[in-house]
C-alpha positions in Angstrom: -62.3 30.7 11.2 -60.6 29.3 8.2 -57.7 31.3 6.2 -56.6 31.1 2.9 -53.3 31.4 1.1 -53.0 33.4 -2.3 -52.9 30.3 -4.2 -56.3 29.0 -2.6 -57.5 32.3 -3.3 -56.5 32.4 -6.9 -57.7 29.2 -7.5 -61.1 29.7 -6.2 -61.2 32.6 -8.1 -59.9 30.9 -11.1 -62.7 28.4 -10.7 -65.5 31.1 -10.5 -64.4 33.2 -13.6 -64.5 29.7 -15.5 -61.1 27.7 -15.4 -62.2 25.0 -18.3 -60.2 27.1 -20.6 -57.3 25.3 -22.4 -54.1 26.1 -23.1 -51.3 25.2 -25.2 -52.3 21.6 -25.3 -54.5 20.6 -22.5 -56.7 21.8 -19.6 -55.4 23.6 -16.7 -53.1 21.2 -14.7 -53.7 20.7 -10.5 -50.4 23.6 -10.3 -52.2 25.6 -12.9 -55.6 26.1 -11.2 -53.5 27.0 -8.2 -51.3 29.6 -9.4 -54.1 31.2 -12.5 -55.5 34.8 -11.5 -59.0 35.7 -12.1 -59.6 38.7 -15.0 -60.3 41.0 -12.9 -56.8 41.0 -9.9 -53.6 41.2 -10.9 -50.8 38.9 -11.4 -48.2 39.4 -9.0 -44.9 39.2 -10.9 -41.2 38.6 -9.9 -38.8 40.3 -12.8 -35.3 38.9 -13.6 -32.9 41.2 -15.6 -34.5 45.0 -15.2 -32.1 47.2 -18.2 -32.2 47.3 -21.8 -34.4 44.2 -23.2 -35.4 43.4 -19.5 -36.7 47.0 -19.1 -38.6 46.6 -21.8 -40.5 43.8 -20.9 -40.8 44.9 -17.5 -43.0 48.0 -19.2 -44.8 45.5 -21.4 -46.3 44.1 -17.8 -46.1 47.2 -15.8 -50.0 47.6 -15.5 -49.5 44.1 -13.4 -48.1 43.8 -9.4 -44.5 43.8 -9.8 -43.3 42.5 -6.3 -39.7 41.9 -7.0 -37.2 43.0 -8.9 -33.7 41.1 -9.4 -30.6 42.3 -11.5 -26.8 41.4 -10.7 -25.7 45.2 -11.5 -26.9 47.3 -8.4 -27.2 50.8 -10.9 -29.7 48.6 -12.9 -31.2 47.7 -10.2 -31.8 50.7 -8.4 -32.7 52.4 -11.4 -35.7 50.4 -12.0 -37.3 50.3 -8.7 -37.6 53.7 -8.4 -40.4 52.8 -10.5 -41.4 50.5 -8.1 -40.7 51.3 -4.7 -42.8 48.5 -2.9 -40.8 45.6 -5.1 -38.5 43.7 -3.3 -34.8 44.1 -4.5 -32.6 40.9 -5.2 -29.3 40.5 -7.0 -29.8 36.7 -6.8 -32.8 35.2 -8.7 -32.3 31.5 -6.9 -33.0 33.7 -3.6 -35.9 35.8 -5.2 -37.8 32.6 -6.7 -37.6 30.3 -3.4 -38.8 33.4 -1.2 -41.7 34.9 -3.5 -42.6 32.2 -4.9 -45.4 31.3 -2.7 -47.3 34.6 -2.8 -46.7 35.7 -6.5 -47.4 34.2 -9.6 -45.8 35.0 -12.7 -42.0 34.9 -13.4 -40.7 37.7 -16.3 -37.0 37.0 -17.5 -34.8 39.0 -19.2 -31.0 38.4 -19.0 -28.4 36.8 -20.6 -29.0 33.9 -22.6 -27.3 31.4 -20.3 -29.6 32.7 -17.5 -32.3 31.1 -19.0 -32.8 28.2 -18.6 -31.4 28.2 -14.5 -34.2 30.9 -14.0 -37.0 29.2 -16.6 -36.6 26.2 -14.8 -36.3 27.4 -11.2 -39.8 28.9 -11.9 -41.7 25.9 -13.5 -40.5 23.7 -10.6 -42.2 26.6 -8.3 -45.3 26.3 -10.6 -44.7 29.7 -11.7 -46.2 31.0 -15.5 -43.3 32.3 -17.3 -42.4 34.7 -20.1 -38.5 34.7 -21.1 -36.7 36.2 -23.4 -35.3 34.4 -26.5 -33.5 32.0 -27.1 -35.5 30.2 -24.8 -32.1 28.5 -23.5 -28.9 28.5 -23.9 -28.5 24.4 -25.2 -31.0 22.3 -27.7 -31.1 20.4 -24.5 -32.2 22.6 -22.3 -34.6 23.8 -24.6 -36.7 20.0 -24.6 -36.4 19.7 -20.8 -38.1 23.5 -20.4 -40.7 22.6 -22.8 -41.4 19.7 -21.1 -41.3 20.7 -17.8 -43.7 23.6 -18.9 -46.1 20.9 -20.1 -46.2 18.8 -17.2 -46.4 21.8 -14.9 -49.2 23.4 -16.8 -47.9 26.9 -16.8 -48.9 29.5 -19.1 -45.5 30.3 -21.1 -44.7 33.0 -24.1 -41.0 33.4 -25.8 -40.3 37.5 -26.4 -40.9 36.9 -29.8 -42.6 40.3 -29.5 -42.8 40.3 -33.5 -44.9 37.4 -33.7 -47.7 40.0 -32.5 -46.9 42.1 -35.7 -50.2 42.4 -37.9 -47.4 42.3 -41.2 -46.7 38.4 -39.3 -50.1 37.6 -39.6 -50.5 38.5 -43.1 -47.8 36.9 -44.3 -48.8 33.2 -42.5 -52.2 33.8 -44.1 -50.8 33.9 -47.6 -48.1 31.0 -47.7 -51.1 28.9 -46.5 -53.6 30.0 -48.9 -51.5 28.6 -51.4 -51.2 32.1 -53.1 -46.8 30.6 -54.3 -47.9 27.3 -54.2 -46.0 24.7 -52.5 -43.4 26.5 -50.7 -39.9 24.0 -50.4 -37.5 26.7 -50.1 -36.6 29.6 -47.5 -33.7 32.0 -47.3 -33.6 33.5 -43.9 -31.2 36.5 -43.5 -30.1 39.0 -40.8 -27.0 41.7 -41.1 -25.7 41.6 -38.0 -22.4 40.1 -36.5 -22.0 39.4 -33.4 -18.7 37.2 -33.0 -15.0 37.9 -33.3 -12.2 38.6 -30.4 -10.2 36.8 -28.3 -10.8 36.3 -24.7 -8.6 39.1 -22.5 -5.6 38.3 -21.0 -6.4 41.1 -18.4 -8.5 40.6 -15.6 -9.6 43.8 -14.2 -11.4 45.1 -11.3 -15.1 44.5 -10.8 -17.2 46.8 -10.5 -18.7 47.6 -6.9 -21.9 48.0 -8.7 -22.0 44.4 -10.6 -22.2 40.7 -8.7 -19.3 39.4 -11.5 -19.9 35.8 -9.7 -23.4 36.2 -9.8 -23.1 37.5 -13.5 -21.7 34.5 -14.5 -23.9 32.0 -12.8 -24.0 28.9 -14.6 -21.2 29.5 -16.5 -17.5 28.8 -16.1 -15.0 31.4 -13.8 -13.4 33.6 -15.9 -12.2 36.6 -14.7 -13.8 40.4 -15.6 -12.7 42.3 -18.0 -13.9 46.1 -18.3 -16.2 46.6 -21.7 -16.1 43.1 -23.1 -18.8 41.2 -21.1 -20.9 43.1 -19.3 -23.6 44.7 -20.2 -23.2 44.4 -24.0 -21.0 42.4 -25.6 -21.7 38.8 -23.8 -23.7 37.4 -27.0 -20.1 37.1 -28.7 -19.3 34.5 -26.3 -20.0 31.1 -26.7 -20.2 30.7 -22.5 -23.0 33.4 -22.6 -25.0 34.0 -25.6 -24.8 32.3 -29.3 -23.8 35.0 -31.4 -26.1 36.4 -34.3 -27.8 33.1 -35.0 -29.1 32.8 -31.3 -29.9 36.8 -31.0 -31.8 37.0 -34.0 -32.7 33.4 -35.5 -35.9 33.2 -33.2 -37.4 36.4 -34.5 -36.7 35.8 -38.3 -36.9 31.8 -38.7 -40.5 32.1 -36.8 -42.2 33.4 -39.9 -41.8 30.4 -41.6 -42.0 28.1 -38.7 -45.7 29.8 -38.0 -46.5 29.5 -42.3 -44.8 26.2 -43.0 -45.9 24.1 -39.7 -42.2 23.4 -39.6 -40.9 21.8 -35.9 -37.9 19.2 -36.3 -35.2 19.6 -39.4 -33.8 15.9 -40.2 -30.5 17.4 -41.1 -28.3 20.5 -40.3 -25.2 21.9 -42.0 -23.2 25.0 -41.1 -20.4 26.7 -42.6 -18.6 29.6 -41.8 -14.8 30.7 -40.6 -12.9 28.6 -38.4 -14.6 27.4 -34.8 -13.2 29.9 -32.3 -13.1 28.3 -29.0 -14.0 31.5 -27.2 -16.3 33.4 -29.7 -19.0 33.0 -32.2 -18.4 33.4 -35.8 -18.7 37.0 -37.4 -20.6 35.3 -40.0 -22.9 31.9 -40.3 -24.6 30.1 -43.2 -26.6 27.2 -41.9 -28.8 25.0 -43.9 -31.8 22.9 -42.3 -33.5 20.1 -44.0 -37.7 20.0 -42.5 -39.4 17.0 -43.5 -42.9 16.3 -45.3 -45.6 17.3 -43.1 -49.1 16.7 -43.4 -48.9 16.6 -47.1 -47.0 19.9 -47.2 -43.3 18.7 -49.2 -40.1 18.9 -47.5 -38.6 22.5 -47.2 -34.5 23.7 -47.1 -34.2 26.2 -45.3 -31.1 28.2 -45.4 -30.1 30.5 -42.6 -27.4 33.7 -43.1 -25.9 36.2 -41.1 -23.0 38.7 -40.6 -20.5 38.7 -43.5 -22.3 36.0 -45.4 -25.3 37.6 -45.8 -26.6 37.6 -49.8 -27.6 40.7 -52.1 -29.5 39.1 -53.5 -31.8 36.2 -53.4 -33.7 33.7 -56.0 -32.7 36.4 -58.4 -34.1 39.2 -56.7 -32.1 42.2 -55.1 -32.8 42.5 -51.2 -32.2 43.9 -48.0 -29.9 43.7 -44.8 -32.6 41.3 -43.2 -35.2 39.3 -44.2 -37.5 36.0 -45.2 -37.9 34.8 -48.7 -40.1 31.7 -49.3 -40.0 30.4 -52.8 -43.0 28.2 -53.9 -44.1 26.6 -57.1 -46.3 29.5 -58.3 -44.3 32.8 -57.4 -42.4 34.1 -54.2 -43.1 36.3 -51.5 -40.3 38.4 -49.4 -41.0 39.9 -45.7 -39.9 42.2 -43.7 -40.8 42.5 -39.9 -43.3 45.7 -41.2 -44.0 44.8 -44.8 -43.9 42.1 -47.7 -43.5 42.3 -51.6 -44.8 39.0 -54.0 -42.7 38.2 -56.9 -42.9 37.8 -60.1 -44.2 41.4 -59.5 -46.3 41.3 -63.5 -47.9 38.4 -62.0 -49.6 39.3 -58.6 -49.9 43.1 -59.7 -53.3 42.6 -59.2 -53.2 40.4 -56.2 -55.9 40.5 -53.5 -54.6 39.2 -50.2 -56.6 36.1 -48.4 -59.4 37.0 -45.9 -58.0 37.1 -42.7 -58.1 34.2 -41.0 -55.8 34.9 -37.5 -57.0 37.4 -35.0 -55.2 40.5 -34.3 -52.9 40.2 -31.0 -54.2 42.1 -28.2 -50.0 42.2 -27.9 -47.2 40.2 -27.0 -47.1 40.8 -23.6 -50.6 41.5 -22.8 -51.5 37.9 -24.4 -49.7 36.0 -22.2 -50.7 38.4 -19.2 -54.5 37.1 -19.9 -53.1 32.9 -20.5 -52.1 33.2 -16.7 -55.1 34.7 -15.5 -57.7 32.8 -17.8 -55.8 29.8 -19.7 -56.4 31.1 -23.0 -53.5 29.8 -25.3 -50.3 32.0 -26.3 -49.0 32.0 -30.0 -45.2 31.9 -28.9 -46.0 29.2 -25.7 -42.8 26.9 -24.8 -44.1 24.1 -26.8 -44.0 25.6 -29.9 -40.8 28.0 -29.4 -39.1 25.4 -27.7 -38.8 23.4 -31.0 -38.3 26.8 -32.8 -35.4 27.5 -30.6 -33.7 23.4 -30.7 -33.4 23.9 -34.5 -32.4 27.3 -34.5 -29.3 26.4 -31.8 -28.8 23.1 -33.9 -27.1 25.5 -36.6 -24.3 26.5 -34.2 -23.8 23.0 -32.9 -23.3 22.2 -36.7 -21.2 24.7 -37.4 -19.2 24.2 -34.0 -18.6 20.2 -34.7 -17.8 21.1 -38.9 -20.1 18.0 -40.0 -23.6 17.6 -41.2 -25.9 16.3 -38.3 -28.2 13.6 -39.4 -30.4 14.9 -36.8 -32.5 12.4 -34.3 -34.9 15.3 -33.1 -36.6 12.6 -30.8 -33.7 11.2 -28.8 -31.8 15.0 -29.0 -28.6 13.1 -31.1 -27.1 13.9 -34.1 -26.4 10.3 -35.2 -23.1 9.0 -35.6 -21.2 12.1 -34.3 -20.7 11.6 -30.6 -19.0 15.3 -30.4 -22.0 16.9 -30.9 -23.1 16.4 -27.2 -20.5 18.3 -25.9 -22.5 21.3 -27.3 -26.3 19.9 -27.5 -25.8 19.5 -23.6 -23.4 21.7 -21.4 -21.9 21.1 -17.6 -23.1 24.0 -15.3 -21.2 25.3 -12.2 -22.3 24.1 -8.7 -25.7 25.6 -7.5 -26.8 26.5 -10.8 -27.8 23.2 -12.6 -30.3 22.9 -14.4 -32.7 19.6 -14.4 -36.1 17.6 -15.6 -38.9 17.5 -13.2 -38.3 14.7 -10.7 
């Protein structure tokens, strides 16, 4: 009698329900027909990081099999799986991966930034579909090799971009590219929030029983803990772990105008901002991006802000703590996450948005829960937030170097300024590297 694995299984399923569906840029790969779930089972999924942003993704695919559960800090970790008492429990992701990996098939990840890409990666090689948290990575580097391994693999991939989903989102994309401004060639991006400043302890204090500290740090160079100013959080202040404001927020705020504006690779990126701490990230960041002409649409300068340097006001007009403001030929038009407001105000009193022309999100989650069962496309897939997250990290390797990058988006060098790669690529601790496909 002849047995089958879950991947034979799934595939045969796949093939019955219709597996011809594309995504993000091509037909179903060999790994993806293996590993794609028919509509009707669920996906069996391995979660990375279970407290705080990790729990709530884990809720955003709780209606799925959740098999495993992994988290350094044992509290977290127990916490969760009493809502899921038959999930496995691992404090080591490289463990949980090269167990499950066989019998499961989706990968959730939501821990610190320079987690990422070891975990993203582990879990393409396995043939894994993958949704991780943003920034997609930790380096502009690793952020090309995910993408591209994601591609070649054929997984089904979504960035927790969770307000891409946002109806307000969808509405706003619809409206640049009507024309309703005109040609848009500016952007002000803005967020109020600072996360920098501080100087590393010169205590090391005793770890936690509950918390792996060497597991916690991972890919990332020994340093020794220190109670309140790592873990859980304040590790995005820290250039070893996170990327400060820009990296926390710039994927949520700069994808508005990467969705309207068709905008991928800037040519050029300038930063400015207090003096480069070697530890920690600044407590405020302007960065400006130069985007090229694309397909007849003009170049665009896009100018990012946060912490201290945010403006009052922008293109004459008083705003918020956060926001987006494109500025076109025939009038502007400032958004929020929830809401937007078209200026000069007289002019577009009587303004009558587009027809819509992007369908609602069935949500964030729940979109790239039905990619890996059926190979429908996701909005926030690798390819795309994998450029989105290059240019985004650019600004701090800008700002970090104190020169403007005459960016070469295509070999991943900023030409004629060698020091660049020091931060574009990073050195990772033994066990934890990250790689391309072989």
């Amino acid at each position: 009698m002849q047995t089958f694995n879950r991947r034979q299984f799934i595939r045969t399923s796949a093939i019955g329900c219709g597996s011809f569906a594309t995504i993000a840029g091509g037909f179903f790969s060999e790994t993806q027909a293996e590993t794609s779930s028919s509509a009707n089972e669920k996906l069996k999924i391995l979660c990375i990081g279970t407290a705080n942003r990790a729990a709530a993704d884990i809720n955003g695919v709780q209606g799925e099999d959740i098999v495993g559960l992994c988290d350094v800090d044992q509290t977290y970790l127990d916490r969760a799986a009493v809502g899921f008492p038959n999930a496995a429990k691992f404090t080591d992701y490289r463990e949980m991966i090269d167990q499950e990996a066989s019998r499961v098939d989706a990968v959730v990840i939501g821990t610190t930034d320079h987690h990422h890409a070891p975990a993203t990666m582990r879990a393409i090689k396995a043939g894994l579909h993958v949704y991780c948290e943003k920034p997609l990575t930790h380096t502009v580097a690793e952020a090309r090799m995910i993408a591209e391994a994601a591609k070649a693999k054929g997984v089904a991939t979504q960035l927790g971009t969770q307000i891409h989903a946002s109806d307000n989102y969808r509405r706003v994309v619809e409206i640049v590219q009507s024309g309703a401004i005109g040609d848009v060639g500016e952007v002000h991006v803005w967020v109020g929030k600072g996360w920098g400043g501080g100087d590393r302890p010169e205590q090391a204090d005793p770890v936690p029983e509950h918390l792996n500290w060497d597991l916690w740090l991972g890919p990332a160079p020994e340093r020794p803990y220190a109670n309140g100013r790592y873990h859980p959080a304040q590790w995005r202040r820290w250039w070893d772990f996170g990327q400060g404001t820009l990296g926390d927020m710039g994927c949520h705020y700069m994808d508005l105008p990467f969705w309207a504006l068709g905008l991928r690779h800037p040519t050029s990126c300038q930063a400015e901002g207090p003096e480069v701490h070697p530890e920690t990230c600044p407590l405020g960041l302007k960065v400006n991006y130069q985007f090229p002409e694309r397909d007849g649409l003009p170049p665009v300068n896009l100018t990012w802000y946060d912490g201290d340097q945010c403006p009052r006001e922008v293109a004459g007009e008083r705003v918020p703590g956060s926001g987006v403001m494109f500025i076109g030929s025939e009038g502007k038009l400032f958004a929020t996450y929830t809401n937007y407001k078209l200026f000069p105000q007289d002019k577009f009193i009587d303004f009558q948005p587009p027809e819509k022309t992007i369908p609602d999100s069935v949500g964030h989650h729940a979109e790239w829960i039905q990619a890996c069962k059926d190979g429908s496309p996701t909005t926030c897939n690798f390819d795309y937030s994998g450029a989105l997250t290059e240019s985004v990290l650019l600004g701090n390797v800008a700002y970090r170097t104190g020169q403007t990058l005459n960016w070469n988006a295509s070999e991943l060098k900023a030409i004629d300024c060698p020091q660049a790669d020091a931060f574009i690529h990073k050195d990772y601790r033994p066990g934890w590297e990250v790689s391309p496909l072989a």
